[in-house]
TORTISE-146906 format. One record per residue (C-alpha): x negated, y negated, z negated. Coordinates in pm, whole numbers, plus 32768, in hexadecimal, padded with zeros to 4 digits. Each point is the difference from the previous one (the first is absolute). Layout:
BEGIN
XYZ
...
! end
This chain:
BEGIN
C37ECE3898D1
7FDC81607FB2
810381037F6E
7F9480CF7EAD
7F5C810A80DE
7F367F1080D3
7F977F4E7EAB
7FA681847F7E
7F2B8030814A
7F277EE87FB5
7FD5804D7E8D
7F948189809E
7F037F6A8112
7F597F2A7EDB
7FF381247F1E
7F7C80D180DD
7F1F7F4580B4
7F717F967EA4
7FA2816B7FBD
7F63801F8154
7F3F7EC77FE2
7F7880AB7EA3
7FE8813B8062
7F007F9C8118
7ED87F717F1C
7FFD81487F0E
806F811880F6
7EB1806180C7
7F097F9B7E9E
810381057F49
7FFB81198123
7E517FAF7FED
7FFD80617E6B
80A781338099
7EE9808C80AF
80A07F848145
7EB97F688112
803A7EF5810C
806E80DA80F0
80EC80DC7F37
80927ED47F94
803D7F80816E
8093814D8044
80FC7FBE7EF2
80777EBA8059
804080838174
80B780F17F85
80CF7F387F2E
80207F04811C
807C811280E2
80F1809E7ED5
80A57EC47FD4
805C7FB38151
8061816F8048
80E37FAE7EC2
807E7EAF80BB
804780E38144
80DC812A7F39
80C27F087EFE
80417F00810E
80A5813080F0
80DF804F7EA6
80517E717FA8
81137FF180D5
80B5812B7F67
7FBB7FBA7E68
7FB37EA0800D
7ED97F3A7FF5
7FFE7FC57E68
805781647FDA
7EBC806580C2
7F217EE97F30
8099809F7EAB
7F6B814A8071
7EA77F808079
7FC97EEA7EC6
7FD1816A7F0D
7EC5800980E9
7F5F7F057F62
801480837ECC
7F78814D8074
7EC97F518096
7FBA7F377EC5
8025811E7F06
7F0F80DB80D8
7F227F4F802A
7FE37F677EAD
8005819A7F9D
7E6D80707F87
7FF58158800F
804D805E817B
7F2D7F6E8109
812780CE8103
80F67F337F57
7F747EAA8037
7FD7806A815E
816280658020
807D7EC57F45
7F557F2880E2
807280AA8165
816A80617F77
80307EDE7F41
80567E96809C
7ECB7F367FF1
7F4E7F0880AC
7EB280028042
7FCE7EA78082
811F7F017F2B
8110803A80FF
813780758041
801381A47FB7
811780CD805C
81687FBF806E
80687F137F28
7FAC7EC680B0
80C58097816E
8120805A7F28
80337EA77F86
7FAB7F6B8124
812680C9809B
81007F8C7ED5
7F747E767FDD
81017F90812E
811D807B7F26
7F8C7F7E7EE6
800C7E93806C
811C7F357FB7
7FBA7ED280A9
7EF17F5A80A5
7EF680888100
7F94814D7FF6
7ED07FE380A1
7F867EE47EDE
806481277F18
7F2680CE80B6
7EE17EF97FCE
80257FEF7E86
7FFF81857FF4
7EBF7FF4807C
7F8D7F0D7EFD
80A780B17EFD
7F0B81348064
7EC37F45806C
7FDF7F387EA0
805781007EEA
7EEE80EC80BF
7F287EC97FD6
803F7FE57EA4
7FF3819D7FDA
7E977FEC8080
7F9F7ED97F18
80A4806E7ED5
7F6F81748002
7E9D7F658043
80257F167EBC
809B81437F4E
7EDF80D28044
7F207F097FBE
808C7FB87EB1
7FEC81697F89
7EA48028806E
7F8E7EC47F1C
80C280827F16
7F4981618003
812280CD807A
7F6C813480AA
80277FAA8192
80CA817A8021
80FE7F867EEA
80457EB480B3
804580A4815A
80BA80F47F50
80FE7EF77F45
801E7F24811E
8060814A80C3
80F980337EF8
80837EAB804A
803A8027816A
80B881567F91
80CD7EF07F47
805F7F2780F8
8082813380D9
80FD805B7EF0
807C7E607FF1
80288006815F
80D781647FDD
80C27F6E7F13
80497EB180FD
800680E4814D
812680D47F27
80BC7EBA7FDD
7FD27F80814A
8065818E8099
81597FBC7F40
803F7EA480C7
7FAA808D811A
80D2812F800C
81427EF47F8F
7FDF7F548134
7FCC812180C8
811080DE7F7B
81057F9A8100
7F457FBD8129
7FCE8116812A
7EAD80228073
7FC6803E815A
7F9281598084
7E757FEC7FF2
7F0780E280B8
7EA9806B7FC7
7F307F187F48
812F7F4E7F3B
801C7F678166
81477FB980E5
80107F31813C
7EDF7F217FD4
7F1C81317FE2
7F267FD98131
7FD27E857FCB
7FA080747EA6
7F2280CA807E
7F507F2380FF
7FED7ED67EC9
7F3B811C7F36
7F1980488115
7FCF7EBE8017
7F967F817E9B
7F2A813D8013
7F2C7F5B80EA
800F7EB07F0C
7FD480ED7EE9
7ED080A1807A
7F4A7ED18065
80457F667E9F
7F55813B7F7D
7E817F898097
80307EB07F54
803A80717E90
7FBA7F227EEF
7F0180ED7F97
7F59803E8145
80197E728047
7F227FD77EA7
7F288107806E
7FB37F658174
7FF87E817F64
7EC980BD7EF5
7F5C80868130
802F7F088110
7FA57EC37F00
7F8B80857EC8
80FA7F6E7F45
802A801C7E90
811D80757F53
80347E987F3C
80447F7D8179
80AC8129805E
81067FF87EE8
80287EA8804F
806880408181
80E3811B7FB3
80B27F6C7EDF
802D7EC58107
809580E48118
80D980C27F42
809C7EC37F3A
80447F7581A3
8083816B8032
81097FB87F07
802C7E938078
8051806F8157
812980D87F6F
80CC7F177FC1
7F857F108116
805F81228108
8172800A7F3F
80497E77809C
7F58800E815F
80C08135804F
81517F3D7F6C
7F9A7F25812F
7F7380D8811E
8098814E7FC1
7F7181727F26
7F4180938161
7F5A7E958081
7F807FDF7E9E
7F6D816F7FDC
7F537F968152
7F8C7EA98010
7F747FDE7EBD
7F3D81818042
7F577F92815F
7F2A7ECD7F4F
7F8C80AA7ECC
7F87811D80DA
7F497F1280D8
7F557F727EBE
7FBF81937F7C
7F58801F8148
7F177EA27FE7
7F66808C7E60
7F0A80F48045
7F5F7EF08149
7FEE7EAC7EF1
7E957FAD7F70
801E7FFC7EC1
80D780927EB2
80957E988009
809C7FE2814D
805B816E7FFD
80D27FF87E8A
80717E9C809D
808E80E5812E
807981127F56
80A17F3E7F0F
80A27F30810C
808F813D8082
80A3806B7EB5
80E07EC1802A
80A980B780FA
7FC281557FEC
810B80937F0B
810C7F2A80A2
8062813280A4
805580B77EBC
813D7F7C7F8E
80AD7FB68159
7F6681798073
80CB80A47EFC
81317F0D8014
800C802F816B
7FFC81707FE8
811A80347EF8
80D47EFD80D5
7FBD80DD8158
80A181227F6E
8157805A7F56
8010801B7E69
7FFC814B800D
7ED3803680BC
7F447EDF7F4A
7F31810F7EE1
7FC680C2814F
7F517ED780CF
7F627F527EB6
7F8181807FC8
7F69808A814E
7F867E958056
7F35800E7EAD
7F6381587FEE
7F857FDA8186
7F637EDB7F72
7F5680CA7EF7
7F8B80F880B3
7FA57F38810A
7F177F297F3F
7F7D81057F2C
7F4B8080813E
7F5B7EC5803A
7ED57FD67EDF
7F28811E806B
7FC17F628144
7FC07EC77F7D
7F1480777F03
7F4080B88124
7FDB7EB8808B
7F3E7F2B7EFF
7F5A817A7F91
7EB57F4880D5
806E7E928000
81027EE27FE2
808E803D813E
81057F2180BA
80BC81348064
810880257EF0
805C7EB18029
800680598176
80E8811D7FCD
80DB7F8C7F28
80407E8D80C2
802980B8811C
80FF81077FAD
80B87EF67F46
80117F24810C
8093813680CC
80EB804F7F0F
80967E738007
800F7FF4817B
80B3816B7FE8
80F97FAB7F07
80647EAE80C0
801E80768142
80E481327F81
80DB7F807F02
80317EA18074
814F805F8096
807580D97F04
81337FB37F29
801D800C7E97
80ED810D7F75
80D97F207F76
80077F3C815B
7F647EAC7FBF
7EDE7F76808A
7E9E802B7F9A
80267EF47F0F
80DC80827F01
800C813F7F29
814480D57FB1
! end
């Protein structure tokens, strides 16, 4: 059961993740009517990708003083900025400053700090029950609205084409109403700052150090370090780069390829909430593991199978296990460290992530540049596999802050 805040932090992730979802089918055709080539356009995106978790970094290190809705009230104005920018026709250096400055995302997902802030407060928020299911249906609540974004902007655009809408006016209303969805979740985030600061008013925080970080800094740390390795591995497998190899290596055509991505992200989403009850059983850190070592295993058998069939059959085999990590990875973090170093954790866990992964692509791409290679399947498997082994082996005899076992969360 969750309290008015927690209900509040899934209405934001929807919202938000709605307007990321949409934003993601008009976002590189609109910077294209600007002028803007393939590779200009890449250029953006990085830099927006390495904005927003540079963002993550500074507003996580400031959570801990101002509060976590205090710091999403100041960064949900972003939005706005972005969408009003680049929706604007007469500046081509305003576009391009709306779309580093302003919190977008270039691929559907998660942009910004909102989703480590309310990672950090979702413990709090629930009343009764398990946190880590919580943690499941968060994930749900973000994976499916960005679905929906993504489907509902296509059908939008498509309308006002058939309609005869000028292609420049539709990008530049349904910019307008991603502006709009920034100032609804201002107006929720200013709500949910006021319950925050009530429960906090009384409380004394303990001294924090660099980062937003206290006593649990260096395990922080050594967590960070190693996601960044998970991270960067995840980076050569993008969905993108995954269509890309399965066109090269098979010749597939998109009608099949649509077809095997819709199917592994709708197991993506599955797993959520399937993760949420075997970690209820076998604890947060044998969950992360376990269910990580086999669907690396399958990652590594995709690029040697003989045909598109057996490969999708693989790959989608591996997508019933390989998000399992998500939920219990974040509930497992926020329950190793005290509440007042949980925007901290959530925040320096996320942008190493970012920018970890962000460095990953270009390599890849090198790789299939001459042919369908096995090597960023290779890569990726193999780092991942690294990382699970790593993670076991040093946090397996670790306590959780609040001192129960690994099977619980605060």
């Amino acid at each position: 059961m969750l309290s008015e805040a927690g209900r509040l932090i899934f209405l934001g992730r929807g919202l938000r993740s709605f307007a990321f979802g949409w934003l993601s089918v008009i976002l590189a055709l609109a910077l294209h009517r600007r002028g803007l080539g393939a590779t200009a356009i890449g250029a953006v995106f990085t830099a927006t990708m390495v904005e927003d978790a540079l963002l993550t970094l500074l507003a996580s290190t400031l959570a801990a003083r101002v509060g976590p809705a205090r710091v999403m009230l100041a960064t949900a104005p972003l939005l706005v900025l972005g969408g009003v920018l680049l929706a604007l026709p007469e500046s081509r250096w305003l576009v391009l400053l709306g779309a580093v400055l302003g919190t977008l995302s270039p691929n559907g997902q998660e942009a910004g700090p909102f989703a480590a802030m309310e990672q950090a407060l979702l413990p709090r928020a629930v009343r009764s029950g398990s946190v880590v299911r919580m943690f499941g249906w968060y994930n749900v609540c973000g994976f499916l609205p960005a679905a929906a974004g993504a489907g509902a902007a296509g059908a939008t655009l498509g309308w006002a084409l058939r309609r005869g809408v000028d292609e420049a006016l539709a990008h530049r209303g349904m910019l307008l109403g991603y502006a709009g969805v920034g100032v609804l979740l201002t107006l929720l985030y200013g709500r949910l700052d006021r319950l925050e600061r009530e429960t906090r008013r009384d409380t004394d925080a303990a001294p924090l150090g660099r980062l937003g970080l206290g006593r649990s800094r260096s395990i922080v740390l050594q967590l960070a370090g190693l996601q960044a390795i998970d991270a960067l591995a995840g980076g050569f497998i993008m969905q993108s780069l995954l269509v890309y190899w399965f066109h090269l290596r098979f010749g597939a055509s998109p009608e099949a390829l649509g077809a095997l991505f819709l199917g592994t992200n709708l197991l993506s989403a599955l797993s959520f909430l399937v993760a949420t009850r075997v970690a209820e059983r076998v604890g947060l850190l044998n969950t992360m593991v376990f269910t990580h070592l086999p669907s690396n295993l399958l990652l590594l058998c995709v690029p040697f199978m003989p045909s598109f069939g057996t490969a999708a059959a693989v790959l989608l085999a591996r997508h019933l296990l390989s998000q399992m990590d998500v939920p219990t990875r974040q509930a497992y973090t926020m329950a190793l460290v005290s509440a007042e170093e949980r925007p901290a954790a959530a925040g320096l866990t996320a942008s190493v992530r970012a920018l970890a992964q962000a460095c990953a692509p270009v390599v890849s791409g090198l790789a299939m540049a001459a042919a369908a290679t096995p090597a960023p399947f290779v890569l990726a498997g193999g780092l991942k596999i690294a990382y699970d082994l790593s993670l076991f082996f040093r946090f397996r005899s670790v306590s959780l802050d609040d001192g129960s076992d690994q099977r619980s969360v605060g």
